[in-house]
N, C-alpha and C positions, 0 to 999 in steps of 0.2 A: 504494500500500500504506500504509496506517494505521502511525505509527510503534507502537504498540504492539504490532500482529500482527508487525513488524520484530525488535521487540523481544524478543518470544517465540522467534521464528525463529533468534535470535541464541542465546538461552539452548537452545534443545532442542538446536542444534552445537556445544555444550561439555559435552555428554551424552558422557560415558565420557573426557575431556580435561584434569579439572581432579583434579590428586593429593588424594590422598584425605586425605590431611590437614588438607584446606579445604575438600571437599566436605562438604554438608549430608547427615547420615544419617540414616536412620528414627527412631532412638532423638534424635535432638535435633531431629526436626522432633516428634514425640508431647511431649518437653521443650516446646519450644516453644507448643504447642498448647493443654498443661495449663496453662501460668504465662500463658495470654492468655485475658484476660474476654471476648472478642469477638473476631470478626474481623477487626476493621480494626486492636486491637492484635497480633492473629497477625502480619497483612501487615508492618505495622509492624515489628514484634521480629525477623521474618523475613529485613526487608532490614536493619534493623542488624547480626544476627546476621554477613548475607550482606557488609557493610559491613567489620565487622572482621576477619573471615577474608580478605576482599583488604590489610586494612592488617597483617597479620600475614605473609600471603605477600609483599609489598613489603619489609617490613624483612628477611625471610631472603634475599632475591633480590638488597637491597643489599650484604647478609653479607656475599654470597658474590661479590661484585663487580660486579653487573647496574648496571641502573638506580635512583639513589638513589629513597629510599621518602620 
């Protein structure tokens, strides 16, 4: 298997998994969409976007006593 069809397979099993307060939503993927001149900066802004929504879910998971972020 192709690490990237892997990698797909990994994100469609966190369909319906990840609190929605870090979840990407229609309304900031179309945000998204309009503020990028092209798609390779979509992809781009897409996984930053995707980038700081996990460094923000780390810092509250530290909060609350988890795993330092």
């Amino acid at each position: 298997m192709s690490k990237l069809k892997n990698v797909v397979e990994k994100a469609e099993s966190m369909i319906g998994k990840i609190p929605a307060g870090y979840e990407l939503n229609t309304a900031q993927v179309a945000e998204l969409y309009e503020k990028s001149p092209d798609w390779f900066h979509l992809i781009g802004n897409s996984f930053r976007f995707g980038y700081l929504q996990g460094m923000k879910a780390a810092k509250a998971e530290a909060k609350r006593g988890g795993v330092r972020a």
